[in-house]
N, C-alpha and C positions, 0 to 999 in steps of 0.2 A: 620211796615212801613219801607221799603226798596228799593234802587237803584241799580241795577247792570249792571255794564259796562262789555260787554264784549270784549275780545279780547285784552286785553291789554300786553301791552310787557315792557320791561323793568320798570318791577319795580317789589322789594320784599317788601313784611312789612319788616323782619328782619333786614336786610339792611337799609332800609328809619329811623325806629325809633329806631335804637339801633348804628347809626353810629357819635353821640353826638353833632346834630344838635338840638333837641327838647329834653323835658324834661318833657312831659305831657302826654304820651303815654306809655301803658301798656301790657304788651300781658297777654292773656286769657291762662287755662287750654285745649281749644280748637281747640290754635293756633291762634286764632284770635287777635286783638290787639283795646283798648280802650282809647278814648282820648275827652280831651276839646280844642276846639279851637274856635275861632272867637266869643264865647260866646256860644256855644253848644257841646253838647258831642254826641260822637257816636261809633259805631261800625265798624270794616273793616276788613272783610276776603279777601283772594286773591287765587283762587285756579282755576287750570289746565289754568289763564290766565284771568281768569273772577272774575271782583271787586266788591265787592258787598260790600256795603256801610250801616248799619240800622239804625236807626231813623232819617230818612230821606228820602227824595223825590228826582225826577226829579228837581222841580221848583229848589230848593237848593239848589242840586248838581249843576247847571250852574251857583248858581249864587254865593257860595263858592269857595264848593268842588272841582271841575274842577280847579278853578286857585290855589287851595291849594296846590294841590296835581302836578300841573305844569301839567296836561293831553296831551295839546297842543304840548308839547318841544320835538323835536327828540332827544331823546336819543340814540338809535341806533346809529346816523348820529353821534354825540358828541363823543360817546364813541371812536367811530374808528378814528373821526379826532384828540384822545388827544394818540392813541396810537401811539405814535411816536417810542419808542422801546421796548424791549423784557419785561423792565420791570414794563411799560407802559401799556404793553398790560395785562400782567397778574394783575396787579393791575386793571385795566377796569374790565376783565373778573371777578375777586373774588367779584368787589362790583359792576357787574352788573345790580342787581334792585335798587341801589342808585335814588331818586328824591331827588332834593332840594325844601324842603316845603316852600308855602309862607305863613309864619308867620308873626301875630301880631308886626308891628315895635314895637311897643311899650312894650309887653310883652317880645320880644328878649332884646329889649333893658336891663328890669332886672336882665331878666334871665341869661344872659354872664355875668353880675355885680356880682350873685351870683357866676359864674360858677370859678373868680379868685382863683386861688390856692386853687381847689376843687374837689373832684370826683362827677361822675355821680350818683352814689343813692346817695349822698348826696345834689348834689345840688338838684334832683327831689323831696327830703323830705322838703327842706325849701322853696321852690317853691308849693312845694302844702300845706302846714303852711301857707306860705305868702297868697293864694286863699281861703284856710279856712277864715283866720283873714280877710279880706277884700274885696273876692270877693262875687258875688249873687248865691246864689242854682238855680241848673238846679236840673232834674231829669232824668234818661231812666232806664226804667225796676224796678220802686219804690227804685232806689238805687241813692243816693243823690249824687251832684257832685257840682262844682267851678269854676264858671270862673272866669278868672283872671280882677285884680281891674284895672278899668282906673285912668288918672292920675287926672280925676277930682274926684273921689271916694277915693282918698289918700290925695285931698287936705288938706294942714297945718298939715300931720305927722310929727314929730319928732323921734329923733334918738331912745328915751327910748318908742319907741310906738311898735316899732320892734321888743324887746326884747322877748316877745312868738315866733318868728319864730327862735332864733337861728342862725341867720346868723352874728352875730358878724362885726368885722371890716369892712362888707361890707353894714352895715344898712346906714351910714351917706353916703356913696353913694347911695343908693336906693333915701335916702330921697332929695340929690343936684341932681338927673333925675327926681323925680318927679316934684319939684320945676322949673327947668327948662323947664318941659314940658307945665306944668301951664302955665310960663308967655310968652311960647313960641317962647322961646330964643332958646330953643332945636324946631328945624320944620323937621316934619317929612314926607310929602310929599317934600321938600328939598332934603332929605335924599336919593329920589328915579332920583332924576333929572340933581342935580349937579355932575359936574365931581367929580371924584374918589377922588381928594386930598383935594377939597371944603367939602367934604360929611365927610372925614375922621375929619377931622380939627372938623367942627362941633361937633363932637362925641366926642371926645378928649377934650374938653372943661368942660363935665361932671368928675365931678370927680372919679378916680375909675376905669374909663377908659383907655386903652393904646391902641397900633395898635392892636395887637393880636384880643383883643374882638372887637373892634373898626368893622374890619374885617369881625368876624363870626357875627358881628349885620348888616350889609351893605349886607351878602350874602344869609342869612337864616331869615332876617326879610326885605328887601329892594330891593330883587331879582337884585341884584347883582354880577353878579356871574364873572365880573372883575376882584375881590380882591381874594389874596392869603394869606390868615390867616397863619401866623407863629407862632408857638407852637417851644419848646424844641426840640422836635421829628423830624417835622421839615425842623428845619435847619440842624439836623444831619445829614437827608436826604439827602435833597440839596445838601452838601456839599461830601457826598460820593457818589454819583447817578450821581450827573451832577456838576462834578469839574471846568470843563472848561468854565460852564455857569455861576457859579459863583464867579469861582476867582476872588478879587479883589472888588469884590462887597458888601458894606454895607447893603443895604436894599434887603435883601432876597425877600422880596412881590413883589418888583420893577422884580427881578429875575425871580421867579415863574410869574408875568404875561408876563413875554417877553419869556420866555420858551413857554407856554402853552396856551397863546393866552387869546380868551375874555371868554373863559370857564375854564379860571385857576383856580377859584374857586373850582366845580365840579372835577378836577384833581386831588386838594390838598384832598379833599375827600376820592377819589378810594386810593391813597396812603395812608393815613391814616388808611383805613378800612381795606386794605391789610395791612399792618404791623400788627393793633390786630389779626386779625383773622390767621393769620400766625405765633404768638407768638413772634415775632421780636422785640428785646429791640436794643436799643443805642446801644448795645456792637458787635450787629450783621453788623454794619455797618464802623465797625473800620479796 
């Protein structure tokens, strides 16, 4: 059982799940890449332009996949309007196949919780811990899998219930967003409608939380792509890239979205992707 799209343009696997927006995505010995999301798993190859999707259908694909994967969004169009200079542009070009996936508000929301002062195989091993201990088996190809637990399915955890995943100082937050989400002081359709500083606030209220994640949960779980997540990295950036746009200025996010407009998001991305892929640490930009 398979969908395949063809003709598609801007977009890589590589790029899309390996640019540390998701954490549930896996690439194959065949190139191909594997994942759970929305409560199923499946397969996605991408080749000469044509997407092909398996265990799954037409009917699905529209009524997912398509907005998961942002099908709709010119990207093309995006790219060249954030190419404002030289190194704009080559930041565009290197992370090219970049999409911002529409993910699970709810599972982002953990998953940045996890992601504080943490690397990526790390936080992807206590994230798929966390879907062992708590989520339902799915199956594709007799090889068992996890989707991730709602927050009615965590109802009345506590902090020593965590303890098998390993995630330490960040269990007692997991357990104050699930709590909240319960009595739905945290509202997550909210999250998708209220202005930018309303939505943030919300979020911030969990504990655990700060702008940074705040941020990458508003952009990669809430299709927002307003918000300009600030990391260490950065502000480095910012601050040696575009001096003049920042001088003076506290709130870097405030900065990145007046630089880069309503796709600042998307922006802080390609530069992100461009500095790994290009080996560039903090010292390169001194």
């Amino acid at each position: 059982m398979q969908y395949t799209l063809e003709n598609l343009n801007s977009f890589n696997p590589v790029h899309t799940f390996d640019c540390g927006q998701c954490f549930r995505w896996n690439k194959n010995n065949d190139g191909s890449f594997t994942g759970v999301a929305h409560g199923r798993v499946i397969k996605v190859s991408y080749t000469n332009n044509n997407f092909t999707l398996y265990n799954t259908n037409l009917q699905e694909f529209n009524l997912i996949w398509s907005k998961y994967f942002d099908i709709d969004r010119d990207y093309d169009g995006i790219r060249e309007s954030l190419a404002i200079d030289d190194t704009m542009r080559r930041a565009t070009d290197c992370g090219s196949g970049i999409r911002i996936l529409r993910q699970d508000t709810w599972e982002t929301i953990v998953s940045f919780i996890i992601s504080a002062s943490n690397n990526i195989p790390r936080i992807k091993q206590i994230v798929e811990s966390f879907c062992r201990l708590y989520g339902k088996k799915i199956y594709m190809d007799s090889k068992e899998y996890y989707t991730f637990p709602s927050p009615q399915d965590l109802f009345g955890i506590e902090e020593g219930d965590l303890a098998p995943i390993k995630s330490g100082f960040r269990a007692k937050y997991i357990v104050d967003a699930v709590k909240k989400a319960n009595d739905k002081s945290l509202d997550f359709a909210a999250l998708e409608t209220e202005d930018i500083t309303t939505a943030r606030n919300m979020l911030l209220e969990v504990k655990g939380i700060g702008n940074k994640v705040a941020d990458c949960i508003l952009l990669f779980g809430c299709g927002r792509f307003d918000v300009f997540p600030v990391d260490t990295w950065i502000k480095k950036a910012m601050t040696a890239l575009y001096p003049a746009e920042v001088e003076g200025v506290k709130n870097l996010a405030e900065a990145g979205e007046k630089l880069f407009g309503k796709y600042c998001g998307l922006a802080q991305q390609y530069l992100f992707y461009y500095a790994r892929e290009n080996k560039l640490t903090l010292e390169d930009f001194n």
